[in-house]
Structure formats: C-alpha cells, structure tokens
C-alpha positions as CSV (number, residue, x, y, z in Angstrom):
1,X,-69.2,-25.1,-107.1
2,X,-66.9,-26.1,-103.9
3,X,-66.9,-28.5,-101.5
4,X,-69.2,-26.9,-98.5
5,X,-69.9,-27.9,-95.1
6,X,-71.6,-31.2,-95.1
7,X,-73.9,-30.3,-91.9
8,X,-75.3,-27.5,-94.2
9,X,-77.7,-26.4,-97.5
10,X,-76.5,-24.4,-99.9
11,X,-78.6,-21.1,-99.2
12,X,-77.5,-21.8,-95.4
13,X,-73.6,-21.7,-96.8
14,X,-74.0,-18.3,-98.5
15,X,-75.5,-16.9,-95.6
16,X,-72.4,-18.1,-93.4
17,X,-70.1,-16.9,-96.4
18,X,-72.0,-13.3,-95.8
19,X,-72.9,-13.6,-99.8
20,X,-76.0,-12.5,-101.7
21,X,-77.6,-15.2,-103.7
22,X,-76.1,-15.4,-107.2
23,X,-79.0,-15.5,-109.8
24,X,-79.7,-18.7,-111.4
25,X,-81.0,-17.3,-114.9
26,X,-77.1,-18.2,-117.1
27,X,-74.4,-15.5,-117.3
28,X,-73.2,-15.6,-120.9
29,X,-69.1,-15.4,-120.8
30,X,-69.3,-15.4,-124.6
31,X,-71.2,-15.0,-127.0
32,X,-74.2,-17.4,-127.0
33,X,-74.0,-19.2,-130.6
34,X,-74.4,-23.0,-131.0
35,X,-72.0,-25.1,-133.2
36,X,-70.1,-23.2,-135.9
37,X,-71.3,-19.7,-136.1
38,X,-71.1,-16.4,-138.7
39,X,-67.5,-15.7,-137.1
40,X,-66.3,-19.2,-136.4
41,X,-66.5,-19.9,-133.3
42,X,-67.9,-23.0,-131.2
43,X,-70.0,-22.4,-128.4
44,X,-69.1,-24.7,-125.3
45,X,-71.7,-24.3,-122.5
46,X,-71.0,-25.2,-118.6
47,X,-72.6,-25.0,-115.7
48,X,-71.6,-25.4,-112.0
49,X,-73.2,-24.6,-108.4
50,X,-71.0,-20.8,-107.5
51,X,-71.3,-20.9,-103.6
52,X,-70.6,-17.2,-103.9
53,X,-70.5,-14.0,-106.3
54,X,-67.2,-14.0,-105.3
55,X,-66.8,-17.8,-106.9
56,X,-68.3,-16.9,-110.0
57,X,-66.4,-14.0,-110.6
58,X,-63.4,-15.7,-110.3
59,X,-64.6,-18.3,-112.6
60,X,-65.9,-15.8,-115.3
61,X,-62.7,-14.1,-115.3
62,X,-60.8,-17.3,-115.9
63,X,-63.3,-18.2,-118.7
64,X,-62.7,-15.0,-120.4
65,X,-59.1,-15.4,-120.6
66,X,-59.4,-18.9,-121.6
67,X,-61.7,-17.4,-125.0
68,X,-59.2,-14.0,-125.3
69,X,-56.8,-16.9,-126.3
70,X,-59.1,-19.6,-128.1
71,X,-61.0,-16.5,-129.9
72,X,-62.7,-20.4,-132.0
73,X,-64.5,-21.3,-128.6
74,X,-67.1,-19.2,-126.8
75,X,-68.3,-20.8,-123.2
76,X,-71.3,-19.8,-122.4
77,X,-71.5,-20.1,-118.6
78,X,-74.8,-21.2,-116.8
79,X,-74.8,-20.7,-113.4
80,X,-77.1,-22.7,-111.0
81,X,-77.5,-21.6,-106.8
82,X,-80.7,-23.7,-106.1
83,X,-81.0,-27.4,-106.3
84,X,-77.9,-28.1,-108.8
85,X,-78.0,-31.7,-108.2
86,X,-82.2,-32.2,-109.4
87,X,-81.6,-29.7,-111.6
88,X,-78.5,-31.5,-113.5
89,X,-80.5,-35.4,-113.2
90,X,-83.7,-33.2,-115.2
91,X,-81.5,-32.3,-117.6
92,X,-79.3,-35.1,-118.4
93,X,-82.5,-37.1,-118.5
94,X,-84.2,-34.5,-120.7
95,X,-81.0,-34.2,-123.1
96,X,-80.4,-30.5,-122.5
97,X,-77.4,-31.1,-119.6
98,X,-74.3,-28.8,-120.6
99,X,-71.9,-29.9,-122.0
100,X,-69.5,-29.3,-119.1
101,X,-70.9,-30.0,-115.8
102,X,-69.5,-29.6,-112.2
103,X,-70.3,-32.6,-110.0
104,X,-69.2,-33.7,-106.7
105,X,-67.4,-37.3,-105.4
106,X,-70.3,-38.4,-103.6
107,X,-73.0,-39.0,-106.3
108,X,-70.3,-39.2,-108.8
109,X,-70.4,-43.1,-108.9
110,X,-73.8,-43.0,-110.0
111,X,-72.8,-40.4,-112.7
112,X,-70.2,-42.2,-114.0
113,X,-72.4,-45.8,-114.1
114,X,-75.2,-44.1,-115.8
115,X,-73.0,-43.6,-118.7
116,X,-73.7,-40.0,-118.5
117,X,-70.1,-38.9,-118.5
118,X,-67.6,-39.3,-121.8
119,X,-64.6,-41.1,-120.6
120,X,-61.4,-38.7,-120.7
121,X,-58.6,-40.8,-120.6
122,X,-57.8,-40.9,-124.2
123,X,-57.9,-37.1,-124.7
124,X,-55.5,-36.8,-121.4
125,X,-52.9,-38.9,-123.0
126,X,-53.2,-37.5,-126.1
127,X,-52.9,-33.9,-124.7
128,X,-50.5,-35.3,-122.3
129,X,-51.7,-34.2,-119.4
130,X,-50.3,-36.8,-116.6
131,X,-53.1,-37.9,-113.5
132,X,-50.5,-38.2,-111.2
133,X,-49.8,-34.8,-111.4
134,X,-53.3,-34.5,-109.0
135,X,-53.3,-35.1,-105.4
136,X,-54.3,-39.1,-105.8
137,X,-56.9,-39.3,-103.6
138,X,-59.3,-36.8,-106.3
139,X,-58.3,-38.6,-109.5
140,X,-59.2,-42.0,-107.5
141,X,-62.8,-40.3,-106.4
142,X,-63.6,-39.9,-110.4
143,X,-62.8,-42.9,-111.9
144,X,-64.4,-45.7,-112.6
145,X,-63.9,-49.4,-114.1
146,X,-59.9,-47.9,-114.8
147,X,-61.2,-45.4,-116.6
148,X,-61.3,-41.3,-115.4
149,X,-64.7,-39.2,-116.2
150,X,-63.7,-35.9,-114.6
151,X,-60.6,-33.8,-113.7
152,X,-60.8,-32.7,-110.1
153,X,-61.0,-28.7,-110.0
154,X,-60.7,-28.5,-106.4
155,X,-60.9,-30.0,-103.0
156,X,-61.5,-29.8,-99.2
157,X,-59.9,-31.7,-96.4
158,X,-60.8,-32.2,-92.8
159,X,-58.6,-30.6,-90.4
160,X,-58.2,-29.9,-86.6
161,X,-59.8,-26.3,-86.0
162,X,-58.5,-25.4,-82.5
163,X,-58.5,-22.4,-79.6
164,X,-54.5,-22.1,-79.1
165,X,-56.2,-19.8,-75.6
166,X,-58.0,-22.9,-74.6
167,X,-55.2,-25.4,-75.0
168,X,-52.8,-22.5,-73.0
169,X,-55.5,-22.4,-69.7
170,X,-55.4,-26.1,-69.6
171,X,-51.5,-26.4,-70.3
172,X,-51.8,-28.3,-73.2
173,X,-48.4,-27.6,-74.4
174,X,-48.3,-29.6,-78.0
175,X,-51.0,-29.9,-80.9
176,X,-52.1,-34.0,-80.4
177,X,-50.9,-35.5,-83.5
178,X,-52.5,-39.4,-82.5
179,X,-55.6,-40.5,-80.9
180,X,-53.6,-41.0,-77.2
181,X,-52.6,-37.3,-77.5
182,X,-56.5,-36.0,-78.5
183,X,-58.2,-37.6,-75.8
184,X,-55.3,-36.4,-73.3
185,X,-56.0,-33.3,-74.6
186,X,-59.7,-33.2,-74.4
187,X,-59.4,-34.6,-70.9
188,X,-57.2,-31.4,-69.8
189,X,-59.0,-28.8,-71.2
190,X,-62.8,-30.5,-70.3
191,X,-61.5,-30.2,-66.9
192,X,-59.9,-27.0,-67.4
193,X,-63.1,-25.3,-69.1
194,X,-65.9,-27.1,-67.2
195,X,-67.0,-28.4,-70.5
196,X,-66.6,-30.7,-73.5
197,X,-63.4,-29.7,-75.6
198,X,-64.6,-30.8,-78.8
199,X,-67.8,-29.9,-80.5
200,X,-68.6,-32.4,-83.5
201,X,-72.0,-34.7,-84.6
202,X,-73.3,-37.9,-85.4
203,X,-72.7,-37.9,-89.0
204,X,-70.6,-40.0,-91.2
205,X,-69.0,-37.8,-93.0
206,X,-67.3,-36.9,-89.8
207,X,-67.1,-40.9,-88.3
208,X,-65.4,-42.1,-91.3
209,X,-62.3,-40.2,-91.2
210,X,-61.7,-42.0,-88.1
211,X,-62.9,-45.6,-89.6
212,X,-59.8,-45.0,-91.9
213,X,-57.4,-43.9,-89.4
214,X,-58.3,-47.1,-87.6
215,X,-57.8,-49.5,-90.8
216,X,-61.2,-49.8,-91.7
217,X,-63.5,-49.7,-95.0
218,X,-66.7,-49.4,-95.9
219,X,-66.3,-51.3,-99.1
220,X,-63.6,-54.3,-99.9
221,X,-60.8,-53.0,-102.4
222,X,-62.5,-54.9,-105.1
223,X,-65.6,-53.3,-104.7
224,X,-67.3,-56.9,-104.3
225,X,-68.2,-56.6,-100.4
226,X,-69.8,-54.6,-97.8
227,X,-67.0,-54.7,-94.6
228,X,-68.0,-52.1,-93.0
229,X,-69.0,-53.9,-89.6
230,X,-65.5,-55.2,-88.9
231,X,-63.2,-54.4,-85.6
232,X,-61.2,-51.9,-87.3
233,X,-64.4,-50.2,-87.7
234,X,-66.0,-50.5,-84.5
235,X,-62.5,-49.3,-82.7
236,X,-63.2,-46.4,-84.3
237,X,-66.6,-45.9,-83.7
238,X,-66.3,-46.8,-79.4
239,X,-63.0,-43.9,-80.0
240,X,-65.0,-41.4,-81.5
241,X,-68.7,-42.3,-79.6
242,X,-66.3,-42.3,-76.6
243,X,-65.5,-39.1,-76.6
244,X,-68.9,-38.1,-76.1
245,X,-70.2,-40.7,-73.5
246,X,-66.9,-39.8,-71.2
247,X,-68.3,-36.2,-71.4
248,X,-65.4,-35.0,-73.3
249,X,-67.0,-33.7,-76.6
250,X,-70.9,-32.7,-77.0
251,X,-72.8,-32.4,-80.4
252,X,-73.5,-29.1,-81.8
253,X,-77.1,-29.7,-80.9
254,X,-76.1,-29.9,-77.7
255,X,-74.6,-26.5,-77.0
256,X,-77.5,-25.1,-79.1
257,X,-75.1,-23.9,-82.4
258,X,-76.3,-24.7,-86.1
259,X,-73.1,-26.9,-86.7
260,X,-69.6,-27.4,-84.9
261,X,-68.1,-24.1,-86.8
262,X,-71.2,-22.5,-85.0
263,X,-70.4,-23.5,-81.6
264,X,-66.4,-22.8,-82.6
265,X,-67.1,-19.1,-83.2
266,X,-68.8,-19.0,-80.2
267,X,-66.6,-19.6,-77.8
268,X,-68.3,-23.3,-77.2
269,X,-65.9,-25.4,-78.3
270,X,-61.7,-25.5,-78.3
271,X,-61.7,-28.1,-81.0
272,X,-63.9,-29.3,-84.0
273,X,-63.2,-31.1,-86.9
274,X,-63.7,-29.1,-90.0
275,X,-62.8,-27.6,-93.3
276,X,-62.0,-24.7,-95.2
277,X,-65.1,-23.2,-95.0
278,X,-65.1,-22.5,-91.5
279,X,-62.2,-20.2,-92.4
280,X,-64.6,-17.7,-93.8
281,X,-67.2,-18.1,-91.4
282,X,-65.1,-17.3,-89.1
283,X,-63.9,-14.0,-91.0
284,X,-67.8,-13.1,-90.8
285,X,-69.0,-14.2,-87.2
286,X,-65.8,-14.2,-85.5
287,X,-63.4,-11.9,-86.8
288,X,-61.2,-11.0,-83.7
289,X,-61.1,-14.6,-82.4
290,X,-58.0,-16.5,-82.8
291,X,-57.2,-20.2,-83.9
292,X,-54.7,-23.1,-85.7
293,X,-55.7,-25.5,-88.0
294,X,-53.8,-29.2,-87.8
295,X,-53.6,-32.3,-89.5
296,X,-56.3,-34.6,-87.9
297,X,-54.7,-36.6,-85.5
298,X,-53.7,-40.2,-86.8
299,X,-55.3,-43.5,-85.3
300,X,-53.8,-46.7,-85.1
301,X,-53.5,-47.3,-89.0
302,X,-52.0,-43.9,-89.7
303,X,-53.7,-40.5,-91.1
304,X,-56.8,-40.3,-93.1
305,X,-58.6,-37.6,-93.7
306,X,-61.5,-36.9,-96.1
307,X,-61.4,-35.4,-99.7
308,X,-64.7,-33.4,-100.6
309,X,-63.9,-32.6,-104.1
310,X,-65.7,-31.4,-107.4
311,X,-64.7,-32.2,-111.1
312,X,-65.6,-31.2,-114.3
313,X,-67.1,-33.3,-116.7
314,X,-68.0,-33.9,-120.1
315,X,-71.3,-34.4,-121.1
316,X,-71.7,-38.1,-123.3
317,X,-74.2,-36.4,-125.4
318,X,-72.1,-33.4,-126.2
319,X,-71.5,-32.5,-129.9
320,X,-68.7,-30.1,-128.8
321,X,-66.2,-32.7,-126.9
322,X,-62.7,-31.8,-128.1
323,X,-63.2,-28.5,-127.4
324,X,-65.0,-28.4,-123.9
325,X,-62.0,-30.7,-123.2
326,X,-60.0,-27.9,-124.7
327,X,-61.8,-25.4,-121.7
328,X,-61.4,-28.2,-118.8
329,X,-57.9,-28.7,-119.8
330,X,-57.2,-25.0,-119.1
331,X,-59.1,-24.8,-115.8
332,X,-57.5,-27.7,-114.5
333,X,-54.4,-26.9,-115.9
334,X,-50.9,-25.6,-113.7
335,X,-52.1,-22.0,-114.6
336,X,-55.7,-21.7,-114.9
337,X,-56.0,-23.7,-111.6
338,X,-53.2,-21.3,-110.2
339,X,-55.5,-18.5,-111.0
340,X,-58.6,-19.9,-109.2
341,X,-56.7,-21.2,-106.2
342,X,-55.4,-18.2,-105.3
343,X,-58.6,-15.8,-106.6
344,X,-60.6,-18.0,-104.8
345,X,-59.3,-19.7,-101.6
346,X,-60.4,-22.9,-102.5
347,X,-57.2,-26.0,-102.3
348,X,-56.0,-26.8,-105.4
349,X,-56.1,-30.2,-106.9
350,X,-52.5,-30.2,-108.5
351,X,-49.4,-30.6,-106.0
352,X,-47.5,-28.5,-107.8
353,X,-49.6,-25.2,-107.5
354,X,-49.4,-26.1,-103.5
355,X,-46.4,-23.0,-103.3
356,X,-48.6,-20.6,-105.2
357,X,-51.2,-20.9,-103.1
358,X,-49.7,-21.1,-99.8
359,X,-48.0,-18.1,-100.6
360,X,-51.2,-16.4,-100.2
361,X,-52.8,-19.1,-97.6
362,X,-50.0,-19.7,-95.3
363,X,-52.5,-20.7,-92.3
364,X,-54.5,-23.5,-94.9
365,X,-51.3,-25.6,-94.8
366,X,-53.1,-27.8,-92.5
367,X,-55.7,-28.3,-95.1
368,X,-53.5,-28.8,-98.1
369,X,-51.2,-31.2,-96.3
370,X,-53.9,-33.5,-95.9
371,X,-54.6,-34.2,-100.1
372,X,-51.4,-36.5,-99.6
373,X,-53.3,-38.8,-98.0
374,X,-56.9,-37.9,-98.2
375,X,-59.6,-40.4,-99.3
376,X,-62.4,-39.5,-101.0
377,X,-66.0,-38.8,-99.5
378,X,-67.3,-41.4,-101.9
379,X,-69.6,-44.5,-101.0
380,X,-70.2,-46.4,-104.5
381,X,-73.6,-46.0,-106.4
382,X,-76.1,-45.6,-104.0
383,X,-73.7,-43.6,-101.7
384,X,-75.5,-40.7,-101.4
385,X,-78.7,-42.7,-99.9
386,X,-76.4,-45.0,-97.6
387,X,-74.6,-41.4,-96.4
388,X,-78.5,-40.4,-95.4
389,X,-79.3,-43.7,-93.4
390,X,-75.8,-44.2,-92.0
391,X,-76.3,-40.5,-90.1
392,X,-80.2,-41.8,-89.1
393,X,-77.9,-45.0,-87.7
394,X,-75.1,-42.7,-85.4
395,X,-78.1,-40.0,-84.2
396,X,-80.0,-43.4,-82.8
397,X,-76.2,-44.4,-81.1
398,X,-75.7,-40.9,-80.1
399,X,-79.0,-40.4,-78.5
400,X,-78.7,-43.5,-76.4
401,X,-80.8,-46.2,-78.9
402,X,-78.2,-48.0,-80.0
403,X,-75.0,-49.8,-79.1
404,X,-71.6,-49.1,-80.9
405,X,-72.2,-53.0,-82.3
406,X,-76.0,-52.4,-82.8
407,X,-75.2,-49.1,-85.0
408,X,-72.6,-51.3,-87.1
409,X,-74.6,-54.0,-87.4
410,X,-77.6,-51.9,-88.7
411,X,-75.0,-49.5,-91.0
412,X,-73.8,-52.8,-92.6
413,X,-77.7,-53.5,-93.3
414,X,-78.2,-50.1,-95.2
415,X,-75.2,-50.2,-96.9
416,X,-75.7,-54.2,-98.2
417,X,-79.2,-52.5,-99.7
418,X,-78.0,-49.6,-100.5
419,X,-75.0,-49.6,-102.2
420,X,-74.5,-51.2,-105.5
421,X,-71.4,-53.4,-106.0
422,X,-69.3,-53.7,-109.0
C-alpha cells in the first residue's frame, strides 16, 4: 500500500504503473497456523493494498527475512487490490480485521477515534525505538489525543514536476523557489508556448498546499475550531484560482488528459504539481521525455508541502500484539525500511535512511527534501467526506459559480458539519 495519485482509483494507478492486477485471494509468507502451533510458532497476519506485483514482492521478501530470523513468528500476508478501505471497515466491524493493517493519514483519525487501533507508545519506549527518528510531519499524521497508533512505512510529497526545454524557449533561467518567481515564470513561458504553463485541478488536496504556504489552517491547533475561511486562506486561494483566470494554468480537463501527469507526458503542460508516482508514469508513457523535480515554491508563510503517508497498525482486538509489534518494528526499522525504500522507490519515513535511498534515487531529492516540512494530508474525523465536498466547492469556483469568498464561505460550511472536533 503507497500513497497514489489523489486524482486517481486504484485499478486506474496500476494501469499507469503498467502492472497486472495482483490477486486479492491472501499470499501466505509463512506458514498459516493460528496462536501456538505443533512447531512453536505464532502466526501474525497482515494485510495492506500492494499498488503493484512489484510492491508485494518487495514486501514478501522482506517478510521472509523478518521470519528466517524470528523462526517463533510466521506472518501470514493477505493481500487486498480492490476496495481495501470497505473491505478493512467489514472486517474490523465483523471482528476478522488482521492483526496488522496498512491505513492511510486521511481516514486515519476516524481509525484511531473508533478505538480500533492498540496504542503503541508503550511498546516504542520499551523497545526503544525513538519517534523523532521519523520525518515529523508522519508521526504527527498518526497520533492522536498524545498518543501514536501507527508507525509511518512510507510517504509521498508534492513537488514541482517541470519541462527544463520549456523553461529554456521562454528564457526562464532559474527554478522559482516563491510564489513571485512561479507566476513570473508561468507568465514567460504562457507567452512563450501560446498556452497555459501549468496544468493542475480544482481539488484540495492540491489547494491546501498552498493554504499552508500562505499561513493558513483548516483546523485551529487545538483542534476546537473550523478557521478555514480566514485571509491567509483566501490569499491563497485568489493565488492559486489566479493562475487559472489570468490564463496562465488550465485544468487537466481542460487540455483533455485524465490528470495533470497525463497532460505532463504529453507535452501539454511545462509544470504540474505532483508526486512520485508520476515518476513511473512517466517511465511507461513518456520514456524519452525529459524533466526536474523541485521543492514547491514557498508562499508568504514559508514552504509546505503535503505528506501522503501509510502506517502500519495494530489491530485492538489482536491476541498476537507483542509480536505483530515485533514484525512492524522490523519493517519500520533503519534496515527493513532500508530494504523497501530502495526495492521499491517509495520515500522512506526515517531521515536517516535518506543517503541510502538517494544513492539509488538521486533525481527524488526534490521529493524527499520536502518530509522536513511536510504536513500531513489529514482533515480530523470526518476528513475524508469534507475532502469530497471541499473538491465539489473549488470545481463550482473553477467553473465560474462561485467567488474565491463564496467557495470559502461554503468550504467552512462542510467542514463545520463535517468534521468532528476534539
């Protein structure tokens, strides 16, 4: 399970990854015994949403290491590709969820105030395992009430994905680094190209990067208030609506592509705002075409940039917890998440596997530079709803319904009913 492009299902993301559909019936990485068995061993079972065969190879391999040195724990691996999220409600509400379970920051609030999820701070200290050893911005996306329910795996940032040819025609000499320098940009290579630089959409997951680079919140830092109408956040939102309306960046509908990486690979935009996902579409539907990822630019309250990122859990209900912890602690762990990093692609949670897997990824430092600072795509309980109506909110302001104060206004509205405050 990694963080995929928001704009798209999962079936559409293996299709852009070029990967067959992994079969949903579980793999077995051990063998498939329940408590204490004829030859001692303890069977642990997990399950997670592989994008990829490619991901759950990776992930098997690691699994079978984990057992060849904990030959007392077998983990029986249950791999889901079609609807993980209904799948892992059914069975958490039927009492047959795993006993380690991917999930993602976006519903995780709702996860972690169901009481769904055993609390895992006392067996980090006691193992010793230090949180501030993760990029902060992951560990902050899976607790709650002070307490952590999940140890971030992996993560994806939002970066600036751009034609270095395109910014050479229009003699755009540096990479813009701040709002100023993005639209100046834009400007030179609209008029350059005869049309828009940037290719993005009216979703939230892409407007809120920018509400943070301006200074703004959706929630209060006590998690008592809805702020999301505030100036901070509707500077951002006439900076990014802007663009569009001064003709300098077009939705992906627009130019007719399935999503901004779409339009990218086709030669219809010179910059979007993605992740690293795009990197292997670009692999499959692009290969000869070249780009530069960068930092987003910063707005007038710094950098921000967005943290899609995955944990693994432990089930409340388990009767196995010390020793799925014992299997989390190794895939999270300096070498285990070594391992996956690098087999995999995907940007490791832990700082100091960074050298490791830039080593490999030398081009993804873009990405990984932004986990410094990134904040998590998380909304509070009831975030994933809000997320749906906040996008209904910007397509009405993108297609000429609504004012940048009237989409606000009517965002704060779904997000007061909505969202569930502490």
């Amino acid at each position: 399970m990694t963080s995929r492009p928001p704009f798209l299902s999962r079936r559409d993301t293996l299709k852009l990854l070029g990967a067959a559909p992994v079969a949903a019936a579980a793999v077995t990485a051990g063998p498939r015994t329940r408590g204490v068995a004829a030859q001692d061993t303890t069977e642990v079972r997990l399950t997670s949403a592989p994008s990829s065969p490619a991901e759950q190879r990776v992930l098997e391999g690691l699994l079978q290491e984990f057992m060849a040195a904990n030959p007392s724990i077998s983990v029986a691996y249950e791999p889901v590709t079609a609807e993980y999220d209904t799948k892992l409600q059914t069975d958490l509400a039927a009492g047959t969820a795993a006993d380690i379970f991917a999930y993602d920051s976006l519903p995780a609030p709702d996860l972690m105030q169901a009481g769904v999820l055993e609390p895992m701070g006392e067996r980090l200290s006691e193992a010793q395992v230090d949180t501030a050893d993760f990029f902060p911005g992951l560990i902050e996306a899976f607790t709650y009430e002070d307490e952590l329910y999940g140890v971030p795996k992996d993560f994806s940032t939002l970066g600036m994905v751009y034609d270095p040819a395109a910014f050479e025609a229009a003699n755009v000499t540096a990479v813009p680094t701040t709002w100023d320098e993005l639209r100046a940009a834009a400007e030179a290579i609209t008029e350059a190209q005869g049309s828009p630089a940037i290719v993005y959409g009216p979703n939230f997951d892409r407007y809120i990067a920018f509400l943070y680079q301006a200074g703004g919140a959706v929630i209060n830092e006590d998690r008592s208030e809805i702020v999301l109408n505030s100036p901070e956040a509707l500077t951002a939102l006439q900076y990014y609506h802007g663009l569009y309306t001064d003709g300098l960046a077009a939705t992906y509908t627009d130019v007719g592509a399935q999503w901004p990486g779409d339009a990218f690979s086709k030669d219809q935009a010179a910059i979007v705002f993605e992740g690293p996902w795009l990197i292997g579409f670009m692999a499959e539907n692009a290969p000869d075409k070249a780009y530069e990822i960068a930092e987003l630019p910063a707005g007038p309250a710094g950098k921000a940039t967005m943290a899609f990122t995955v944990a693994y859990g432990i089930n409340a209900n388990s009767e196995v917890k010390d020793e799925a912890f014992q299997v989390i602690s190794y895939l999270t762990g300096v070498e285990g998440m070594t391992k996956w990093s690098t087999g995999f692609g995907v940007l490791p949670s832990r700082p100091a596997v960074a050298d490791a897997y830039l080593a490999e990824f030398p081009r993804r430092v873009g990405f990984l530079n932004g986990g410094e600072y990134a904040r998590p795509w998380q909304l509070g309980p009831g975030g994933t709803r809000f997320s749906a109506n906040a996008n209904a909110e910007l397509q009405g302001l993108f297609a000429g319904q609504l004012t940048p104060e009237q989409a606000l206004e009517n965002m704060q509205s779904r997000a007061e009913q909505d969202i569930r405050l502490d």
